[in-house]
C-alpha positions in Angstrom: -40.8 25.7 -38.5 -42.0 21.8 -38.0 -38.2 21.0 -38.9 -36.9 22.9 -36.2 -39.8 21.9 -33.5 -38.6 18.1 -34.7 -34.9 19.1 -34.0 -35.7 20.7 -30.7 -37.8 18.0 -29.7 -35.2 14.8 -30.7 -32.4 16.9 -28.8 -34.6 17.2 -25.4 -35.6 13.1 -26.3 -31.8 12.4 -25.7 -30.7 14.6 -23.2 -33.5 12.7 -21.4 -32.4 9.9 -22.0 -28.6 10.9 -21.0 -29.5 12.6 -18.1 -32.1 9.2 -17.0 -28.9 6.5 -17.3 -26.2 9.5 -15.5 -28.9 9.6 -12.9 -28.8 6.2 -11.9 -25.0 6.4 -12.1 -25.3 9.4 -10.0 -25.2 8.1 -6.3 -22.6 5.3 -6.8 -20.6 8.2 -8.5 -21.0 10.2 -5.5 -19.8 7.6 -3.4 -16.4 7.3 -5.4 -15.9 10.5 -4.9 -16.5 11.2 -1.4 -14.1 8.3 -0.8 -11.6 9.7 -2.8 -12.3 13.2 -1.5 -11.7 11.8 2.3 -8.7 10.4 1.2 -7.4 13.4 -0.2 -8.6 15.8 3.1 -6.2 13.5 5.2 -9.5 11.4 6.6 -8.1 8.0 5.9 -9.6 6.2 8.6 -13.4 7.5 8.0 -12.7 6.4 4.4 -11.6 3.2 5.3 -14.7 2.9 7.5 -16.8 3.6 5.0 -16.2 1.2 2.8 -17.8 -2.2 2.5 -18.2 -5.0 4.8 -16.1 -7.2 2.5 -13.4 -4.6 1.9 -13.0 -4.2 5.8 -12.9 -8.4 6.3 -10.2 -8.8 3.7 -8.2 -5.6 4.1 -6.7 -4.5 6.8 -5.7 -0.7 7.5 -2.0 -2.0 7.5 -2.6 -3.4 4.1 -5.1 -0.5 2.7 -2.0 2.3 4.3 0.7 0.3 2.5 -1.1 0.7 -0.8 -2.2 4.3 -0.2 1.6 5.1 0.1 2.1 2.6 -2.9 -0.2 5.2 -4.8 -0.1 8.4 -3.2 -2.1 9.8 -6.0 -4.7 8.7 -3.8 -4.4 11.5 -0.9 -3.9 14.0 -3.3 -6.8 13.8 -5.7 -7.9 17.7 -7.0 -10.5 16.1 -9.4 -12.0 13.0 -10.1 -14.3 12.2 -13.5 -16.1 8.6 -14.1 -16.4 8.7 -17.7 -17.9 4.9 -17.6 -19.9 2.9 -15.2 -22.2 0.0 -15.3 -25.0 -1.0 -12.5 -25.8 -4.5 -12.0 -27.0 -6.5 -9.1 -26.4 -3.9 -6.6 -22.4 -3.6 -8.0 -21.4 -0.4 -9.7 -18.3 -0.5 -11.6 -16.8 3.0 -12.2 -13.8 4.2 -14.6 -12.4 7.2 -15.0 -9.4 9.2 -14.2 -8.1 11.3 -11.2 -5.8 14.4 -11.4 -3.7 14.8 -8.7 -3.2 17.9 -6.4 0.6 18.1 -8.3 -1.4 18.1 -12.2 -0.6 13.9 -12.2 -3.6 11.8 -14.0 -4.0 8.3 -12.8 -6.4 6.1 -14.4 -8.7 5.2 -11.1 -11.5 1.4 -11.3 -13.7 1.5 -8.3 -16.2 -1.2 -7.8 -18.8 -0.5 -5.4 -21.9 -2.5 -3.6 -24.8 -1.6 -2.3 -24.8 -2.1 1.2 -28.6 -1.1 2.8 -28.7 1.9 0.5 -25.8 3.1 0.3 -23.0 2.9 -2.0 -19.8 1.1 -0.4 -16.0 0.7 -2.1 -15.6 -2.7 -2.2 -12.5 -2.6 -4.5 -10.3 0.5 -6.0 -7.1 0.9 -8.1 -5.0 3.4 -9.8 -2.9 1.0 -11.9 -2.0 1.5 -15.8 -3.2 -1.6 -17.8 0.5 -2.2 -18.6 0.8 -2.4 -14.7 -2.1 -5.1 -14.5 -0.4 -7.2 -17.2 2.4 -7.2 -15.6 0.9 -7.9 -12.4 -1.0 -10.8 -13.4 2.4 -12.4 -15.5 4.0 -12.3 -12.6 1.1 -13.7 -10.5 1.1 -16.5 -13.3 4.8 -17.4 -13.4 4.8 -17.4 -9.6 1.7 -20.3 -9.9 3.9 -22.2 -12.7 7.2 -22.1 -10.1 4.9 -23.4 -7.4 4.6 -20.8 -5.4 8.7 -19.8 -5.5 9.4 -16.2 -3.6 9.3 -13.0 -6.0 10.9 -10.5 -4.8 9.5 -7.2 -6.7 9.5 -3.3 -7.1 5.8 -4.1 -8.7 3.5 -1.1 -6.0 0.6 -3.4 -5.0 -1.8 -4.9 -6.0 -5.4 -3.3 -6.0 -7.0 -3.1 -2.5 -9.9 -5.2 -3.2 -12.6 -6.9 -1.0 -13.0 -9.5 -3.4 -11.4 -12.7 -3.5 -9.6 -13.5 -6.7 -11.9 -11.3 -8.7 -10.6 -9.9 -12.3 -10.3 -6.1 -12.0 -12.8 -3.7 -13.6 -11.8 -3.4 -17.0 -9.0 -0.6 -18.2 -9.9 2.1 -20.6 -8.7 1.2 -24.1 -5.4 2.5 -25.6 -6.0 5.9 -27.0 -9.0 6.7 -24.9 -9.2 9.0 -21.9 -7.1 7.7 -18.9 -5.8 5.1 -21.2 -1.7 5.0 -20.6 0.6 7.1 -23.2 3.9 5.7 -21.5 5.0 1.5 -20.7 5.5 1.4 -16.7 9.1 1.2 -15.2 8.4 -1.2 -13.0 10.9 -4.6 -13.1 10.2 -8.2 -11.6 13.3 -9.8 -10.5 12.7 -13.6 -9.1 14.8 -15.1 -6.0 16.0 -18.5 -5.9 13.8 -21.0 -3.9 15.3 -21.2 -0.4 18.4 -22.9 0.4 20.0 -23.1 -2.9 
């Protein structure tokens, strides 16, 4: 009997304690989602408005349109589910994984401020760590050519308010979200200009 009162007792302790660190998860989750949810019901523009200050000063709808039809995943999400986040500083950083309206999952990293209390996108991507890497070699070997023109079938880069900031990290390989498949994306590289 004191066995089982123990047991009942250490279960409640850390469901608790779960339900106390998804709680203060639970707003800047919320946020994601109702981003991701205007997307989806075709209300683009009061997504794009809600977003952070910073987002809005660095992209413009032009650019944040471009890489909605770069991923359309992002207009058709059925359901979205953060399975890790971190607070600090006013910044959420959310990962987790979106199925798409046609059964697609997409690994989705939102990083999100808190603007006068309320929880802003400041930066969101649907690329596959493979995608990143190759993303940021080319990014490299376009530094190391000084700046020569790449011409690429690469989708964008993250829409991000941040300047030169390293993306949230990717779930690891064999985890939930975590690629199965390499990308098909190819980099092919131009020769500088008047050669």
């Amino acid at each position: 009997m004191i066995i089982g009162i123990i047991i009942v007792a250490f279960i409640a302790f850390v469901g608790l304690i779960i339900g106390c660190v998804f709680s203060m998860g639970g707003p800047a989750m919320k946020a994601g989602e109702l981003f991701l949810t205007q997307l989806s019901s075709g209300k683009v523009d009061q997504a794009y408005e809600s977003a952070a200050i910073k987002f809005k000063e660095t992209v413009s709808k032009d650019v944040f349109n471009s890489f909605l039809k770069d991923y359309p995943i992002a207009t058709k999400v059925k359901s979205v589910s953060f399975n890790s986040f971190s607070i600090e500083n006013g910044t959420a950083d959310l990962q987790g994984t979106v199925t798409g309206t046609d059964g697609q999952v997409s690994p989705v990293n939102m990083r999100l401020l808190d603007e006068n209390n309320a929880w802003r996108v400041l930066y969101v991507d649907f690329m596959t760590p493979e995608e990143k890497a190759s993303l940021a070699a080319e990014q490299q070997a376009q530094q190391q050519q000084g700046g020569q023109q790449t011409a690429t079938t690469q989708p964008n880069p993250p829409v991000t308010g941040e300047a030169a900031q390293p993306a949230p990290p990717a779930p690891p390989a064999g985890a939930p979200g975590a690629p199965t498949a390499p990308p098909s994306a190819t980099t092919t590289t131009a020769p500088p200009a008047g050669n």
